[in-house]
PADREN-599093 format. One line per 2 residues: for each residue x, y, z of N, C-alpha, C. Coordinates in steps of 0.02 Angstrom, whole numbers, plus 50000, padded with zeros to 5 digits. Layout:
X Y Z X Y Z X Y Z ~ ...
***
This chain:
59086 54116 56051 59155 54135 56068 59173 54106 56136 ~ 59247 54074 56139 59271 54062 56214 59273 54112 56251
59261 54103 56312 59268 54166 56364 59312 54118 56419 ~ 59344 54166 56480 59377 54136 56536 59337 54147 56561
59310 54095 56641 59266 54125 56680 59294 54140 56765 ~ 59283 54177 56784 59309 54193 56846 59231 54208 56884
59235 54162 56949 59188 54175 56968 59121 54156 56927 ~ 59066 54210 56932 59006 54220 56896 59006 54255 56830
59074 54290 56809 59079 54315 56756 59098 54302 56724 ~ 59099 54327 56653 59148 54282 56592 59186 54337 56562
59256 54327 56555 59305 54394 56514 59310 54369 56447 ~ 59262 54412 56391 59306 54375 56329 59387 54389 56325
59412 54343 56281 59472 54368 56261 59507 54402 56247 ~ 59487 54422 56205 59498 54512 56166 59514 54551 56215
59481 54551 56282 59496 54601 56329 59584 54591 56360 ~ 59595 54533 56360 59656 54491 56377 59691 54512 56351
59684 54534 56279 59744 54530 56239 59794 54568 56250 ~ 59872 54559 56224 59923 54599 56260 59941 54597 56307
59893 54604 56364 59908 54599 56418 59948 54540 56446 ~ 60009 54546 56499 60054 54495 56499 60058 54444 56544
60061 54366 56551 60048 54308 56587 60107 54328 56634 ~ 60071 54280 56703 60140 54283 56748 60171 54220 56710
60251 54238 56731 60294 54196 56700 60342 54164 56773 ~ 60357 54077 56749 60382 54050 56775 60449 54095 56816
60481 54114 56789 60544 54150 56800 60527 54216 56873 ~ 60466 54248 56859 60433 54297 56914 60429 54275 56976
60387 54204 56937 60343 54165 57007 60399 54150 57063 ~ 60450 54127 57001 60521 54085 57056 60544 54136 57096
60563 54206 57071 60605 54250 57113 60567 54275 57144 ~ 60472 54273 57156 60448 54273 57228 60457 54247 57274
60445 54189 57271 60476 54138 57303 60523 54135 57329 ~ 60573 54136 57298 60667 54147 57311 60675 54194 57359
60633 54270 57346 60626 54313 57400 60593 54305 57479 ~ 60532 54268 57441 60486 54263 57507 60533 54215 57563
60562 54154 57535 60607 54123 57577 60670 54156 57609 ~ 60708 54189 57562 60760 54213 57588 60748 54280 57665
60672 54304 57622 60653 54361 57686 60663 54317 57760 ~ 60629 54259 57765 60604 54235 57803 60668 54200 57849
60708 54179 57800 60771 54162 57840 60816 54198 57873 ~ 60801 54257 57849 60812 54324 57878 60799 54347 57927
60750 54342 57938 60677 54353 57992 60687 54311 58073 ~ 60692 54230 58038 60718 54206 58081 60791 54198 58125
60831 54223 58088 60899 54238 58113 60895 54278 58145 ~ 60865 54340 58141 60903 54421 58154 60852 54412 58225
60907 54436 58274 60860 54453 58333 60939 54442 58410 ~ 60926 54460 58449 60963 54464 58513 60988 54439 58537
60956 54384 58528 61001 54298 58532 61034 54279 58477 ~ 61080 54258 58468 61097 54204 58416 61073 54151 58418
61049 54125 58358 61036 54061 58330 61060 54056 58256 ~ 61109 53995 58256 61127 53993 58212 61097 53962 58137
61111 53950 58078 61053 53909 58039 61037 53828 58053 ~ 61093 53808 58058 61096 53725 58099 61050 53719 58161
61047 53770 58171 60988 53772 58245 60939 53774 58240 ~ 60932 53819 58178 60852 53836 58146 60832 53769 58109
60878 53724 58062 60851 53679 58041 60833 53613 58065 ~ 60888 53612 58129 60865 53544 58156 60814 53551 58226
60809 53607 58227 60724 53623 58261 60669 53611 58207 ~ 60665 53638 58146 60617 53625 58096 60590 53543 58088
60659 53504 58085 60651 53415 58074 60657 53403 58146 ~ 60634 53415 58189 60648 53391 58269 60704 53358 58279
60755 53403 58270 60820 53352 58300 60831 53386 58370 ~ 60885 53377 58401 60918 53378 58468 60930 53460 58463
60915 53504 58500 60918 53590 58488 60923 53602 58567 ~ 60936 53662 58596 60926 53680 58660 60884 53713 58655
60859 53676 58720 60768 53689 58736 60766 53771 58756 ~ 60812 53804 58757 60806 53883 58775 60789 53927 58690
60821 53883 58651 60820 53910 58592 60775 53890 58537 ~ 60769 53815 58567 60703 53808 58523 60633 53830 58543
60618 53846 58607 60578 53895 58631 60570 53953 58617 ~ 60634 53984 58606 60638 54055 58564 60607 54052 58488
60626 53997 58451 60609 53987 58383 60531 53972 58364 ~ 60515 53943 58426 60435 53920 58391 60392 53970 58451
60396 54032 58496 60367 54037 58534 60356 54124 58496 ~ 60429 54126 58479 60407 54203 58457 60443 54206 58377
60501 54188 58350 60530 54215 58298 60472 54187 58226 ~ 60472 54109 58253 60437 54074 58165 60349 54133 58179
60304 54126 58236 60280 54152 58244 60257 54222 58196 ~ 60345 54262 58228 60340 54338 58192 60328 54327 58120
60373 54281 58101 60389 54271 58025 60328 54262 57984 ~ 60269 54228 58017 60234 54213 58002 60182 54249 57980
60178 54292 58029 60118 54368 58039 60165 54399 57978 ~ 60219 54391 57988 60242 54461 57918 60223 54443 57866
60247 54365 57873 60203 54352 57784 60146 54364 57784 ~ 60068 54356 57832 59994 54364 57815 60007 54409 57807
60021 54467 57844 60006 54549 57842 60028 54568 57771 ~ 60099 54566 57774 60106 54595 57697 60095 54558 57622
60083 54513 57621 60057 54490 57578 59993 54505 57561 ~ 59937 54526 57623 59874 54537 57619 59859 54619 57618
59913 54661 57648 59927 54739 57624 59933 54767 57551 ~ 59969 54704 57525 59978 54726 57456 59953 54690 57400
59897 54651 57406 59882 54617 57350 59802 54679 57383 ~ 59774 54672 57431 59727 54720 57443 59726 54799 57422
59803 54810 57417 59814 54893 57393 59815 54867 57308 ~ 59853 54821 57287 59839 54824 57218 59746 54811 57188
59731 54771 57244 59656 54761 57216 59601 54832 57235 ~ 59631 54867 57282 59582 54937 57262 59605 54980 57240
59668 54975 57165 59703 55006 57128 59645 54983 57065 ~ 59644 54928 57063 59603 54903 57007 59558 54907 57000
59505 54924 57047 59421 54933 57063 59432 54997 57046 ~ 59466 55055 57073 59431 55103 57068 59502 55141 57025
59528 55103 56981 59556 55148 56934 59598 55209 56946 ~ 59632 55169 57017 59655 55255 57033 59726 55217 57060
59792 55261 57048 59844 55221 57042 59874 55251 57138 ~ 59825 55281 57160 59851 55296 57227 59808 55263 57281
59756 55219 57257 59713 55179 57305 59772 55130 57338 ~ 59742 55121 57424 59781 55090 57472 59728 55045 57511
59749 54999 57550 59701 54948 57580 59664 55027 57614 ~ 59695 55063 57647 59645 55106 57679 59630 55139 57669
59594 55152 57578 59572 55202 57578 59480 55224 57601 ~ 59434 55189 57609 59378 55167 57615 59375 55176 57707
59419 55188 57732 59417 55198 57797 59424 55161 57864 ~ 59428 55088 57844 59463 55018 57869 59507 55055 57918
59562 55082 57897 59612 55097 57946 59606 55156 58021 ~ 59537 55211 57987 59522 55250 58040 59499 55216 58096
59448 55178 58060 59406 55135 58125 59451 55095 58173 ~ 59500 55054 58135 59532 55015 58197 59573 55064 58229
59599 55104 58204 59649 55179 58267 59588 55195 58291 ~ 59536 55219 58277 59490 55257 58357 59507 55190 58390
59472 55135 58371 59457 55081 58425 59527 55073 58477 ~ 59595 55058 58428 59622 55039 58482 59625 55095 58542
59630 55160 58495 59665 55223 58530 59606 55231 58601 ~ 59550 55201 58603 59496 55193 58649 59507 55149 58692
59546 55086 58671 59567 55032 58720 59626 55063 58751 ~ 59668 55067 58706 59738 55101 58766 59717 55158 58792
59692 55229 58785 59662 55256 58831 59626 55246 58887 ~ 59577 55217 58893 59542 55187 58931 59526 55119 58972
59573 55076 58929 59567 55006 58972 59654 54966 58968 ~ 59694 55030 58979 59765 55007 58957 59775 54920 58994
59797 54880 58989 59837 54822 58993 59752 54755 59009 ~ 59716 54781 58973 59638 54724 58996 59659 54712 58937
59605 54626 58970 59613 54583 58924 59529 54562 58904 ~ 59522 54498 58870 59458 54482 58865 59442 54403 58866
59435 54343 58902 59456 54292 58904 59551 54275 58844 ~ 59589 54322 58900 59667 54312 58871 59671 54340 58820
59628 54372 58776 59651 54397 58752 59653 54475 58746 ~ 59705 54501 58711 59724 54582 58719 59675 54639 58700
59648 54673 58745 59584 54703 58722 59595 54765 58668 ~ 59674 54789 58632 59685 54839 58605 59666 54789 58527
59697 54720 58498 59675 54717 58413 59592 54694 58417 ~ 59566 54672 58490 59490 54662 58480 59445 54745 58471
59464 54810 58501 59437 54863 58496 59454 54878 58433 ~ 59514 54870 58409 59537 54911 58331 59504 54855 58283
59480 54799 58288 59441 54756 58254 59378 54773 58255 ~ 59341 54746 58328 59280 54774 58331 59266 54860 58300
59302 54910 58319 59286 54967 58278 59288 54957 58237 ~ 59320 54934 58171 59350 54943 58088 59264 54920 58085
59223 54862 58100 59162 54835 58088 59112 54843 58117 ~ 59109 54877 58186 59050 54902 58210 58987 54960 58147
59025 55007 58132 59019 55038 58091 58960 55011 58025 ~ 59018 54947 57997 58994 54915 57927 58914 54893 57941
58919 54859 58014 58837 54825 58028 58789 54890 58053 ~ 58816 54936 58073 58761 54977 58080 58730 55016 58008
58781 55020 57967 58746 55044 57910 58725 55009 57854 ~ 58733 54939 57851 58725 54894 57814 58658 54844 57840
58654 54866 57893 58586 54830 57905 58575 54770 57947 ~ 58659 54735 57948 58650 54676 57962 58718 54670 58032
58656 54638 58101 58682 54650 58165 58695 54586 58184 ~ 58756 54566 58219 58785 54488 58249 58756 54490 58306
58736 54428 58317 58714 54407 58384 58756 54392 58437 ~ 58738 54399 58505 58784 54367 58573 58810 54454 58590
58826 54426 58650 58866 54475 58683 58947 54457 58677 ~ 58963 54514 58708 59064 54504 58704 59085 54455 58753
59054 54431 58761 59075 54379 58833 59087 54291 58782 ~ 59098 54304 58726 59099 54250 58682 59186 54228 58707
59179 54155 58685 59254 54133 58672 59296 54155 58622 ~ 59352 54205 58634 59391 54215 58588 59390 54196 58499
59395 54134 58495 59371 54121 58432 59322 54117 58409 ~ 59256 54107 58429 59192 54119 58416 59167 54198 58399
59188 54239 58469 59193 54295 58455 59217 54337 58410 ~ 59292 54328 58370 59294 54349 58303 59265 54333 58265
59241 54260 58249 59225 54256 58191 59159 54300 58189 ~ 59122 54298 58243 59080 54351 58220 59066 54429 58209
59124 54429 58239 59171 54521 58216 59168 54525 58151 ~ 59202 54459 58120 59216 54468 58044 59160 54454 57994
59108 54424 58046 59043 54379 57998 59017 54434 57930 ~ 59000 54489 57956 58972 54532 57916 59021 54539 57861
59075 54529 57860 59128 54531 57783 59120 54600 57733 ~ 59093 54634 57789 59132 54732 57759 59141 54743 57834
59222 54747 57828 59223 54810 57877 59241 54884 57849 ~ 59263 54916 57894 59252 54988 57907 59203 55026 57829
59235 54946 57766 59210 55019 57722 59130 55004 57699 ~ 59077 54964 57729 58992 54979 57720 58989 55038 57743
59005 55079 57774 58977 55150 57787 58996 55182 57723 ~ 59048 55220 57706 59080 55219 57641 59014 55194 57581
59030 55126 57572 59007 55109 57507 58916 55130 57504 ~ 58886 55134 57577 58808 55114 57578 58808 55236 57568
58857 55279 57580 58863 55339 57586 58886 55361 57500 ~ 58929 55317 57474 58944 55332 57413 58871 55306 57362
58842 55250 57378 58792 55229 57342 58724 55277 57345 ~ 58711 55289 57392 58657 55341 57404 58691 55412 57369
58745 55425 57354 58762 55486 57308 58764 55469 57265 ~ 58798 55419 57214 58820 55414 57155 58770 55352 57122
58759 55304 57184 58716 55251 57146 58771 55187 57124 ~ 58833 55208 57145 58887 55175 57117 58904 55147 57032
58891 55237 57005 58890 55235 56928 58975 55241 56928 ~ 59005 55282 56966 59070 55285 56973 59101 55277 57037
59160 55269 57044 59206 55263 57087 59225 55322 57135 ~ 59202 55373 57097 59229 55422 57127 59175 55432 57200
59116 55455 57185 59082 55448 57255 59092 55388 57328 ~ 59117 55333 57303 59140 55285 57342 59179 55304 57377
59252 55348 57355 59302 55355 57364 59310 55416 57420 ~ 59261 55466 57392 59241 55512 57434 59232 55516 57502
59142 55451 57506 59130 55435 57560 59186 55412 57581 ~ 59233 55375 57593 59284 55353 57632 59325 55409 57665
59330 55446 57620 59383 55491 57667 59332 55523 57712 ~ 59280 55552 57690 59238 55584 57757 59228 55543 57807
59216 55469 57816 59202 55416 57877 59281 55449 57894 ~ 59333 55411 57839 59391 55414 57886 59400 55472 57926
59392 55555 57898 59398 55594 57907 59358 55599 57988 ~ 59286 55584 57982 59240 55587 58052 59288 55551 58117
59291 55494 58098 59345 55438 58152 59413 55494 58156 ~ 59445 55499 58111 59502 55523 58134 59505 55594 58188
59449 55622 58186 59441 55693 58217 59394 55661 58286 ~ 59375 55601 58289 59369 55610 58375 59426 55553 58378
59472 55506 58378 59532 55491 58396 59593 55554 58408 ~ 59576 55600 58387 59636 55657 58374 59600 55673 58464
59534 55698 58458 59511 55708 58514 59517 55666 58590 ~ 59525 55614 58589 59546 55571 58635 59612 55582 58640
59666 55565 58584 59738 55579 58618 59739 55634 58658 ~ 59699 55703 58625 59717 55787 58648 59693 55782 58724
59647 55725 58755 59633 55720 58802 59661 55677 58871 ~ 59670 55607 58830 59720 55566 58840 59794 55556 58854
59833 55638 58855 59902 55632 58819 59930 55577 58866 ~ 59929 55547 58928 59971 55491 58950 59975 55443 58898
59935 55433 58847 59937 55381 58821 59975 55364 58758 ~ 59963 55451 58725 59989 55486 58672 60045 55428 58642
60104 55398 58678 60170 55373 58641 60133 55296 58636 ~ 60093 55273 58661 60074 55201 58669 60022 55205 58580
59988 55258 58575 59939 55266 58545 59983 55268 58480 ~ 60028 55295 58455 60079 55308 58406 60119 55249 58403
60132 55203 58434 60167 55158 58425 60134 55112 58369 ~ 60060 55096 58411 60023 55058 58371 60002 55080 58303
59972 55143 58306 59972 55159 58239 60009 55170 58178 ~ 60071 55178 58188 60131 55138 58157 60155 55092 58146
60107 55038 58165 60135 54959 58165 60184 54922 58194 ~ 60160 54860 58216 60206 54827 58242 60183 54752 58260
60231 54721 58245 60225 54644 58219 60232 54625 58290 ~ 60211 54610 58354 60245 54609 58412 60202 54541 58421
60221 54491 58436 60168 54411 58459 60209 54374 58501 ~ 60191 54335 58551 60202 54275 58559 60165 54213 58576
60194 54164 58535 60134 54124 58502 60107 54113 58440 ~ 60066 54067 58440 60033 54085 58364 59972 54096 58364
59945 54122 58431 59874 54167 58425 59854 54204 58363 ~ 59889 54253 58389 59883 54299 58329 59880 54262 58231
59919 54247 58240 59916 54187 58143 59873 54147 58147 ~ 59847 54126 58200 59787 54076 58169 59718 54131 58186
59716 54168 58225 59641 54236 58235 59651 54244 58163 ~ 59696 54257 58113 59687 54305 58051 59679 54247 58000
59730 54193 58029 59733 54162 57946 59670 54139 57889 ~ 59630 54124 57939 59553 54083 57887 59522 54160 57857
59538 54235 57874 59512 54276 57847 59554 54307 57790 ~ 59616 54283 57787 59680 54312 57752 59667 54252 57685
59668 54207 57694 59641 54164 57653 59586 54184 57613 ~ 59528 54197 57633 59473 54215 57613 59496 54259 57569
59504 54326 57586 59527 54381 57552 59565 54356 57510 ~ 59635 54324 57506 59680 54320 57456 59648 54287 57382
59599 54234 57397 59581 54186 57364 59530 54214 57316 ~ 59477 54265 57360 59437 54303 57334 59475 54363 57260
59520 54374 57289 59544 54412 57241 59583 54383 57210 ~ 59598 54337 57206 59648 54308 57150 59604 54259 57092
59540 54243 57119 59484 54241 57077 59463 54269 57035 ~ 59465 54354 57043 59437 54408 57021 59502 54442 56964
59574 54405 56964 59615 54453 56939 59596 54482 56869 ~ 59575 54423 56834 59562 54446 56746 59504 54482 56781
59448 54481 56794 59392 54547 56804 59435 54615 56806 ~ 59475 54618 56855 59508 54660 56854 59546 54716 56797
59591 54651 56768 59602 54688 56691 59533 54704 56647 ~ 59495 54684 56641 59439 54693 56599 59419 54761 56638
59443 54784 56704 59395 54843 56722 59456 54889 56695 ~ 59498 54880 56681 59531 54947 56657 59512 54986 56596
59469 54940 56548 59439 54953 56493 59376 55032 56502 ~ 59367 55051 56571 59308 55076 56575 59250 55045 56600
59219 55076 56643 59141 55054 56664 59084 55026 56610 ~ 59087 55081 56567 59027 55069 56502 59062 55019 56457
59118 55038 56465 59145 54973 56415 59132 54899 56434 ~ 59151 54893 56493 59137 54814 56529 59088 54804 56545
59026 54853 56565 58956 54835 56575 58926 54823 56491 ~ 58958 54855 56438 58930 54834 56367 58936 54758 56355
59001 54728 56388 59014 54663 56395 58995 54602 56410 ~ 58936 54641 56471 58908 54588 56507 58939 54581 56580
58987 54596 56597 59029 54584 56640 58992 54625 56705 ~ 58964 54607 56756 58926 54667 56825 58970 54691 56858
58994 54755 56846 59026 54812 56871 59029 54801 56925 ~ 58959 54821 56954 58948 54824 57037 58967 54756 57082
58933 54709 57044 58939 54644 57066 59020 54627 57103 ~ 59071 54640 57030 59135 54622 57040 59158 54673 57082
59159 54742 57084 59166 54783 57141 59161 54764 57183 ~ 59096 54756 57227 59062 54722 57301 59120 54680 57321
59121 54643 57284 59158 54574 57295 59223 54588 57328 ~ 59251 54618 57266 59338 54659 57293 59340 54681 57328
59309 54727 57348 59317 54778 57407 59307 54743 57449 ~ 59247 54706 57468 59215 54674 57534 59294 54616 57546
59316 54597 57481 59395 54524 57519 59442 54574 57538 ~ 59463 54640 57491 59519 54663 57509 59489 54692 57586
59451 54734 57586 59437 54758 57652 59429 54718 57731 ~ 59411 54644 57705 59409 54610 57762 59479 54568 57756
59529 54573 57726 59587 54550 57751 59623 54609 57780 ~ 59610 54677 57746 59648 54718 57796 59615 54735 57850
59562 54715 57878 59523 54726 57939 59555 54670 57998 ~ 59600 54625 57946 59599 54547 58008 59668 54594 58022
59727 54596 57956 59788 54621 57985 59803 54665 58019 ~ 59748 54720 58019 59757 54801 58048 59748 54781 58121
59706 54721 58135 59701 54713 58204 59741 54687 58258 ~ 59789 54666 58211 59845 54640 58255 59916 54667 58230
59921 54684 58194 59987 54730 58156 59971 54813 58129 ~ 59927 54843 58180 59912 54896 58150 59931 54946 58094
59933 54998 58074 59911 55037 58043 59985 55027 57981 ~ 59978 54972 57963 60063 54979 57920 60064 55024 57849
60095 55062 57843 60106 55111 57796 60147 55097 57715 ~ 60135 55121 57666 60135 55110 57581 60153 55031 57579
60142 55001 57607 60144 54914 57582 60091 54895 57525 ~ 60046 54928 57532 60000 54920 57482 60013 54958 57419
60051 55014 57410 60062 55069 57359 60130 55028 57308 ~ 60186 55036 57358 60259 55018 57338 60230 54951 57310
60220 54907 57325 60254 54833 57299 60207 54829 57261 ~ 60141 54845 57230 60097 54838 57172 60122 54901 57108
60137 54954 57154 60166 54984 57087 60235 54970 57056 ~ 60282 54954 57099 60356 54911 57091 60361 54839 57037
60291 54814 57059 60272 54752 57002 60249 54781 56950 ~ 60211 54822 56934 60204 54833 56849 60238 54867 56826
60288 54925 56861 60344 54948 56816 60400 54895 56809 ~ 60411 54834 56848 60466 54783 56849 60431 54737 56786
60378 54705 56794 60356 54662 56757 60291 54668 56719 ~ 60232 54704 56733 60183 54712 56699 60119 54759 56729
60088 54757 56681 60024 54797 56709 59953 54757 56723 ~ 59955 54701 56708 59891 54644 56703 59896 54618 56766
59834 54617 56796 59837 54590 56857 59841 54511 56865 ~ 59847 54495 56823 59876 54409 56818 59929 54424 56839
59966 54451 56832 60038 54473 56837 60041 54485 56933 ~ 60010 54543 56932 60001 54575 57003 59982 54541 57061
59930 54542 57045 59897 54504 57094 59944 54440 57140 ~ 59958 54399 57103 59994 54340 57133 60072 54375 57159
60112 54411 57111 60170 54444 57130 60167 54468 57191 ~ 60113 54497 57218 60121 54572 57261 60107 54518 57330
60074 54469 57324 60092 54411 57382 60150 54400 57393 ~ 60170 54394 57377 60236 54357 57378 60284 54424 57379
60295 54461 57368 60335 54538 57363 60309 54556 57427 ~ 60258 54563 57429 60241 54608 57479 60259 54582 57551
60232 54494 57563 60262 54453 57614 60337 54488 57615 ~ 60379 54465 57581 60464 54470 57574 60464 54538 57601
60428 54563 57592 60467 54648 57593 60426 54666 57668 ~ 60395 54652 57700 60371 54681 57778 60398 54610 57805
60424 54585 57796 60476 54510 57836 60541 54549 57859 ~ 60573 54581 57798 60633 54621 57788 60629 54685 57842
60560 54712 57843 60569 54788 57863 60567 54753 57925 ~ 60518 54713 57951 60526 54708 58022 60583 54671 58059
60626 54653 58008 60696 54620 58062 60743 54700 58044 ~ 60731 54732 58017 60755 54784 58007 60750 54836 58084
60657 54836 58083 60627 54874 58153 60668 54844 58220 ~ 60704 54770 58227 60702 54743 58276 60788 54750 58294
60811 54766 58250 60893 54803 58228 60907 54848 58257 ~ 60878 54895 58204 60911 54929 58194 60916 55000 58275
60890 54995 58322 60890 55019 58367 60879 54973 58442 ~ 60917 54921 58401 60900 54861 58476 60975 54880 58530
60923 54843 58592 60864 54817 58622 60812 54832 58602 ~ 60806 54905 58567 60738 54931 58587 60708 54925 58497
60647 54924 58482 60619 54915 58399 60589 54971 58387 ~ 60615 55003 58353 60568 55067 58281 60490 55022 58286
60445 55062 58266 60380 55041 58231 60411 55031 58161 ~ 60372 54962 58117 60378 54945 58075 60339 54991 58011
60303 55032 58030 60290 55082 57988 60345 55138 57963 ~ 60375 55152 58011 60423 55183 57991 60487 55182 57959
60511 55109 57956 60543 55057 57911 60514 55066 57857 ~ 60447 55025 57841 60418 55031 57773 60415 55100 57730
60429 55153 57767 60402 55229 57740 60482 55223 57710 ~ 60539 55234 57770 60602 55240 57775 60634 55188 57696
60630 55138 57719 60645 55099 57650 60619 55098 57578 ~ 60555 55087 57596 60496 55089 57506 60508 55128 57487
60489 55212 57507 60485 55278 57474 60545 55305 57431 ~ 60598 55288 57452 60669 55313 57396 60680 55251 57334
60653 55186 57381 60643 55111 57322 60604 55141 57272 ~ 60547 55158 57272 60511 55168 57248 60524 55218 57209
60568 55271 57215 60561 55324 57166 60631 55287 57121 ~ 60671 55251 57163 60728 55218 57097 60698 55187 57055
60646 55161 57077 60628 55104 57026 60597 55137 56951 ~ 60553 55188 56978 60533 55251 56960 60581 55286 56882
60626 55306 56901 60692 55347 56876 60693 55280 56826 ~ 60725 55219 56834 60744 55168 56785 60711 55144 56729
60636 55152 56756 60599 55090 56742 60558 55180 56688 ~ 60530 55151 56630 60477 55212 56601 60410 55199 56640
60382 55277 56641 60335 55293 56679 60264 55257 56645 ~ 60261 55242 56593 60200 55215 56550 60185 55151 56558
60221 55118 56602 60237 55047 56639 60156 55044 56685 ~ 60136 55116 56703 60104 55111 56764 60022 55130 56735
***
């Protein structure tokens, strides 16, 4: 019999069946969105710039050097981070929707997101405005935490001290490729053995739960810091430069690619555990995998766009009541949706109370959550 192969595994067909292809027509109005967000993105802001400004900066024509400084120093920049982040929020929330069969899994559920809030909430407490060769010591603590964690319980420790060059130094933040959630998975495995999902899921909230109760403890101690500490953990796209997009991009990649590898595994896991291990197909194997890309892309974004809220929920469940339930479908959509839609919220954040910007978390809550229940109301619930 033909099989597809993804990766190391093979999906027969049969498992496929029904289930629905992305279609040309989808792909385009991602697209259509993801651009239009972005032109968006780049417009909206304190200055005017008009589109003739924006385009003949793009082809290097004749622009004023005040504004084309504005355009490539901070706006394309922002635009840029919105697309990694949300694109990598929500193809990661749809991919630990699909592992563990549970239609309320989020990039953070495994505990990714506690670890980088202690960390930063430790840097702005304690080392407010330090840096570390230039760079900002609050997404290296909320980084380094999300993964300190993973290597102590996983066994496996990076070499050098912090005195590394910026880029050297992440990459070996990220080398180990689990963050926050090896504590989690190595806590759920010693319970369950990882026969099910559910012990996995568990351990996560208790790590998260541990982290979140001494960060609570630092603010209660900390309070000068209290509004700085809330800012971040609500997110916020704030850069100038393209530091920040190139620290994440080779890990945002990783992750995206990893899971878009894995999508048919994915549908095949909806079938059941015993069903797909009768198959041939390694449960655990394809698990590991998912979790370890989705978790280390939201470990790169959380570190520089902290703690962003239902990006991972809204735009993966919005795609299968709009268009399907197969992660052929998903998977690639929720890139591209998810980019468009935290592009949107954050020229929204930069609006709608300017001079001054909302956290972009609170946009995403503010906007998705009533989206989400229209879509809800229209669309039948068996979609999901």
């Amino acid at each position: 019999m033909l099989s597809v192969q993804v990766g190391a595994a093979a999906v027969p067909p049969a498992v496929l069946a029904g289930m629905p292809r992305l279609r040309w027509g989808w792909a385009g109005a991602g697209l259509l969105a993801l651009a239009a967000s972005c032109g968006v993105g780049v417009l909206v802001g304190p200055v005017h710039i008009g589109v003739g400004t924006v385009v003949q900066t793009l082809v290097g024509g004749a622009v004023d050097p005040g504004q084309a400084n504005i355009l490539w120093s901070l706006r394309f920049p922002r635009v840029v981070l919105g697309v990694l982040v949300g694109g990598t929020l929500a193809i990661a929330g749809a991919a630990y929707q699909g592992v563990f069969r549970n239609p309320l899994a989020d990039p953070y559920l495994l505990g990714a997101a506690a670890g980088a809030n202690l960390g930063a909430t430790l840097a702005i407490a304690f080392a407010p405005g330090t840096s570390v060769l230039g760079v900002n010591v609050v997404p290296l603590a909320a980084f380094v935490e999300g993964c300190r964690q993973d290597r102590q319980r996983s066994g496996r420790h990076h070499r050098g001290a912090e005195t590394l060059q910026a880029p050297e130094r992440d990459q070996r933040a990220f080398r180990p490729g689990k963050p926050a959630v090896s504590g989690a998975y190595a806590l759920g495995r010693s319970v369950t053995g990882l026969r099910s999902a559910t012990g996995l899921i568990l351990a996560g909230v208790a790590i998260a739960a541990f982290f979140n109760s001494i960060q609570s403890y630092v603010q209660q101690t900390q309070t000068s810091s209290i509004r700085q500490v809330y800012s971040w953990i609500l997110g916020r796209l704030v850069t100038a430069g393209w530091d920040d997009v190139l620290l994440i991009l080779p890990y945002v990649l990783l992750s995206v690619v990893a899971i878009y590898l894995h999508r048919r595994l994915l549908d095949a896991l909806t079938l059941g555990e015993d069903e797909v291990t009768s198959l041939g197909i390694p449960v655990r194997r394809v698990r590991l995998i998912v979790v370890v890309a989705a978790t280390l892309g939201t470990a790169a974004v959380v570190a520089v766009g902290g703690t962003i809220a239902f990006v991972g929920i809204i735009v993966p469940h919005t795609i299968r009541l709009l268009v399907g339930r197969s992660y052929r479908v998903v998977i690639p959509l929720s890139v591209l949706f998810g980019a468009a839609f935290l592009v949107l919220a954050d020229a929204a954040a930069r609006t709608v109370v300017a001079p001054a910007e909302l956290p972009i978390g609170v946009i995403t809550a503010f906007l998705g959550a009533p989206f989400f229940i229209a879509v809800m109301r229209s669309t039948r619930a068996a979609a999901l």
